[in-house]
N, C-alpha and C positions, 0 to 999 in steps of 0.2 A: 769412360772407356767401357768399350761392350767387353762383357762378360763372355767366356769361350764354354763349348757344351762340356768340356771338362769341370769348366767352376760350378758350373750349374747343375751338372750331376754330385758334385763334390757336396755340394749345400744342399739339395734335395736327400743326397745320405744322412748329413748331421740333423736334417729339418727330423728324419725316420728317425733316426738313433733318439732324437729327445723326446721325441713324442712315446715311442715304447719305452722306455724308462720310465715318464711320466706313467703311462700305463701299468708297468709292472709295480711302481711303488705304489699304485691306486689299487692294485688289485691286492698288492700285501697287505696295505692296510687296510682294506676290506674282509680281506682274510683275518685279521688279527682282533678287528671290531665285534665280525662274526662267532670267531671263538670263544674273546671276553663274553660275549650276551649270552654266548652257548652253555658256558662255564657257569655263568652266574646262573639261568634258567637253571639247569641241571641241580647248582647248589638248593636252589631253591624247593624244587621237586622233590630231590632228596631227602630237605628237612622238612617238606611237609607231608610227606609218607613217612617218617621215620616221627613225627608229632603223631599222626595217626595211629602209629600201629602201637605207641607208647598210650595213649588212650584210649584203644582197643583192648590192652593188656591191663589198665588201672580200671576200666570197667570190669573186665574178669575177672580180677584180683577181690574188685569188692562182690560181685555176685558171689564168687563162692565163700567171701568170708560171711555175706547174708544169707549163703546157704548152711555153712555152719550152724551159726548161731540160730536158726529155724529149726535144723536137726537139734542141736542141744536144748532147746527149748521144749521140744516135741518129746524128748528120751528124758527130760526131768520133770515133763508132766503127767508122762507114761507111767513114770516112779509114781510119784505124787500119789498118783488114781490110784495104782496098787498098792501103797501102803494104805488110801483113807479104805479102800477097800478088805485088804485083811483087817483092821480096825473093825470098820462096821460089821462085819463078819462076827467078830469077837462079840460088842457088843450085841449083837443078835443072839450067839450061843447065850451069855448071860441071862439076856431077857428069857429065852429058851427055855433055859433051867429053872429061872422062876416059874415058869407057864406052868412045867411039870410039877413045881412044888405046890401051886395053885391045889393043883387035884386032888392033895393031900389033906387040904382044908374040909373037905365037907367031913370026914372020917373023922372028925373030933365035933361031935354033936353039941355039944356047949358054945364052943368057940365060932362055930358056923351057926349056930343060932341067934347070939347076938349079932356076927356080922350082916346076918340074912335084917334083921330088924334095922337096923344101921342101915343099909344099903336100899331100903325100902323108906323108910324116913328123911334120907338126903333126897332120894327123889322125888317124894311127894311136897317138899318144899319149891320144887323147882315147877313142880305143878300147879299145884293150890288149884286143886280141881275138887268138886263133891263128890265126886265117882271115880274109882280110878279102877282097870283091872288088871292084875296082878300075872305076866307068864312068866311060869317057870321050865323046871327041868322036870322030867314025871318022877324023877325016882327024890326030888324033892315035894314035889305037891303035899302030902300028909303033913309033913314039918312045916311048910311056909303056911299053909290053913290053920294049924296049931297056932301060928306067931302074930294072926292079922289082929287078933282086938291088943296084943300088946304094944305092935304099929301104931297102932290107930291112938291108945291112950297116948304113946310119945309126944305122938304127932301132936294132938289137941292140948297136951301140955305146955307143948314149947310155942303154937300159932291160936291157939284159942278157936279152932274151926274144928268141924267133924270132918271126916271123911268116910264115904264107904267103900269098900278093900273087897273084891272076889278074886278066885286064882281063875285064870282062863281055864277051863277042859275042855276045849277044842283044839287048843294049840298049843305047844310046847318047845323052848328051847330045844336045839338041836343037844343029842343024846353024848356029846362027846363036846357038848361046853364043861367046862370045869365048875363052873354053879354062877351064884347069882341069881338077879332077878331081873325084868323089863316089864316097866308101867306103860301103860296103855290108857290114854284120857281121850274125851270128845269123839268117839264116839270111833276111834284108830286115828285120828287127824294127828292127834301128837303120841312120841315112843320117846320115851330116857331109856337108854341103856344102862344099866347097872349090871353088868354081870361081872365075874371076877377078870373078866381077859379084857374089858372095856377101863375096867378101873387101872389093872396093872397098865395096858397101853398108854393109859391117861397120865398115870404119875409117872411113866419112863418116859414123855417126852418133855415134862415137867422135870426130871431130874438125870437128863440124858447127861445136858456138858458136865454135871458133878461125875456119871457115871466113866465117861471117856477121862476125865481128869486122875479119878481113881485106878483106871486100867493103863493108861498112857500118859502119867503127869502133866500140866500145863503144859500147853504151848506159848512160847515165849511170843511168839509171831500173830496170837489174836489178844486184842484187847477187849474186845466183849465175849463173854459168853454167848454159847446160841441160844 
């Protein structure tokens, strides 16, 4: 039975209606797909700038507690330097004060007598030259000429060799040493120092850590001496 243009438009309607249905559920759930992938990208994005800026902030966090601890480090070594510094200070006044009492030694003519002979005989052990010459201070020159054959008999006592002993007069210890003497052998090639500022220097760095030990008690924190 043929079909009338009423049926055939009738069905041609239902053919439209399922087909945009079909449509619109396709697009819904394209729509719906879109959103889920949206949602999730986004979640993701999120936590990975929010990862970020939390590891932005943990690097920050440690930089400046490395910057603390740089500054504390720097203001407890700042201390440090200034205490070993008023210390050595101290000890330098000390040494100081002996320097001054130095000066006071030539003024007892006995006592700087002997020293002078002493101090001429440790040296000339250090030499063991047959010639040696003797510079002094000028306002010792009379006394240390006076003292050379009692040098000299020491000397040959204690090493069994002669020596011959003149005082320079051409040159002289600077006028504001505190005394002493310096030998001169080989012809100027070798000089001992023996003067009183050479000796004292000698035995305070010889007995420096007793001296810091006595002004500043040990330090618990060194196990050797300097």
């Amino acid at each position: 039975m043929a079909l009338s243009d009423a049926d055939v438009q009738k069905q041609i309607k239902q053919m439209m209606g399922f087909i945009e249905q079909e449509a619109n559920e396709k697009v819904e759930e394209i729509d719906a797909k879109a959103e889920e992938e949206f949602n999730i990208e986004k979640g993701r994005l999120v936590q990975q700038q929010r990862l970020k800026i939390m590891e932005f902030y943990e690097k920050k966090e440690k930089q400046v507690e490395l910057q603390k601890k740089i500054q504390s480090s720097n203001m407890l070594n700042q201390a440090r330097l200034k205490v070993l510094k008023v210390r050595e200070d101290h000890v330098r006044n000390v040494l100081d004060e002996a320097r001054k009492r130095l000066a006071e030694v030539p003024k007892d003519t006995k006592l700087y007598s002997d020293l002078l002979v002493t101090l001429i005989v440790q040296a000339l052990f250090q030499l063991v030259e047959p010639a040696v010459t003797i510079r002094v201070r000028q306002a010792d020159k009379s006394l240390v000429e006076s003292l050379l054959g009692r040098a000299q008999q020491d000397y040959k006592a204690k090493i069994k060799k002669d020596v011959q002993l003149k005082v320079d007069t051409e040159a002289y210890l600077p006028a504001d040493t505190c005394g002493g003497i310096e030998l001169i052998a080989a012809r100027g090639r070798i000089k001992i120092s023996n003067t009183l500022e050479s000796r004292l220097e000698l035995i305070a760095q010889q007995l420096l850590p007793e001296i810091r030990t006595a002004l500043f008690g040990r330090n618990p924190n060194r196990k050797f001496a300097d």
